[in-house]
C-alpha positions in Angstrom: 40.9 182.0 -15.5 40.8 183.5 -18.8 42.8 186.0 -20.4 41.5 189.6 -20.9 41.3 189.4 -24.6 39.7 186.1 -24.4 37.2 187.7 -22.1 36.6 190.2 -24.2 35.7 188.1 -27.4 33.4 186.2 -25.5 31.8 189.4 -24.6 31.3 190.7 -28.1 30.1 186.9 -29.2 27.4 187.3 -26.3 26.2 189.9 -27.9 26.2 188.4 -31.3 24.1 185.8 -29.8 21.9 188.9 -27.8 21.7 190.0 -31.4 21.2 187.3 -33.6 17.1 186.6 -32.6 18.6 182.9 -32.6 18.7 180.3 -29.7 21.5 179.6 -28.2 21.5 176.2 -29.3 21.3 177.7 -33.1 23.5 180.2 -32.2 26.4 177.6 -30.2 25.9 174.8 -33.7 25.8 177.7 -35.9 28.9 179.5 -34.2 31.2 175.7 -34.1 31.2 176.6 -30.1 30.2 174.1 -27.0 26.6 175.5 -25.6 28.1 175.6 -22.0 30.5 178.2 -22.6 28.3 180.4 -24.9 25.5 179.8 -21.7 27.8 180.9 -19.4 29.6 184.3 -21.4 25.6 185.3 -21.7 25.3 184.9 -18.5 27.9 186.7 -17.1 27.1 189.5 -19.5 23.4 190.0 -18.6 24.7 190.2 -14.9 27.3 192.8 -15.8 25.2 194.8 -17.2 22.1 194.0 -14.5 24.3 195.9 -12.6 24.9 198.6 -14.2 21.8 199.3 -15.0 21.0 198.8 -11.8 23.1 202.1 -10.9 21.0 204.2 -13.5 17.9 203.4 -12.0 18.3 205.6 -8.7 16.8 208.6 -8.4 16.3 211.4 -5.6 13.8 211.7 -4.0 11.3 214.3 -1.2 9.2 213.1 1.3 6.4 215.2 2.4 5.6 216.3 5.7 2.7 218.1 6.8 -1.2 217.8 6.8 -1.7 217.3 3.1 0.6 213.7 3.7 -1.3 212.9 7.2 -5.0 213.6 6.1 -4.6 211.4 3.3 -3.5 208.6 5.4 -6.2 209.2 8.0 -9.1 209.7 5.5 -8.3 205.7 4.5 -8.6 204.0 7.8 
C-alpha cells in the first residue's frame, strides 16, 4: 500500500493530467511515468470525488397529496 504522501502526489499529478487537455498517454511519456499507474491514480480520483459529489446532489423534497396530484393522474388513463 502506499504511503500517505505518496498518495497524495499522485493525487495532485491526477489532476495535472485532469488539467493538462493531454491524453494520458501524452501526459504518462511527457511526465517519465508508466501509463498503468497514472490510469489507475485517475481512476481512483474521479471515484473519490464521484462520491462526493454524489453527497451534494441530494435534495429535499414534498410530495403532494390531495385532488390536484389524483386528477392529474386520472385525467391520463
Amino acid at each position: 500500500m502506499s504511503k500517505p504522501v505518496e498518495k497524495q502526489e499522485w493525487f495532485r499529478v491526477a489532476e495535472a493530467f485532469e488539467a493538462s487537455g493531454l491524453t494520458q498517454k501524452e501526459f504518462a511519456s511527457q511526465r517519465g511515468v508508466r501509463l498503468s499507474t497514472l490510469q489507475s491514480w485517475v481512476y481512483r480520483r474521479r471515484r473519490l470525488h464521484s462520491r462526493q459529489a454524489e453527497a451534494v446532489r441530494l435534495l429535499p423534497v414534498e410530495v403532494a397529496t390531495g385532488p390536484a396530484a389524483t386528477g392529474a393522474t386520472e385525467s391520463r388513463c
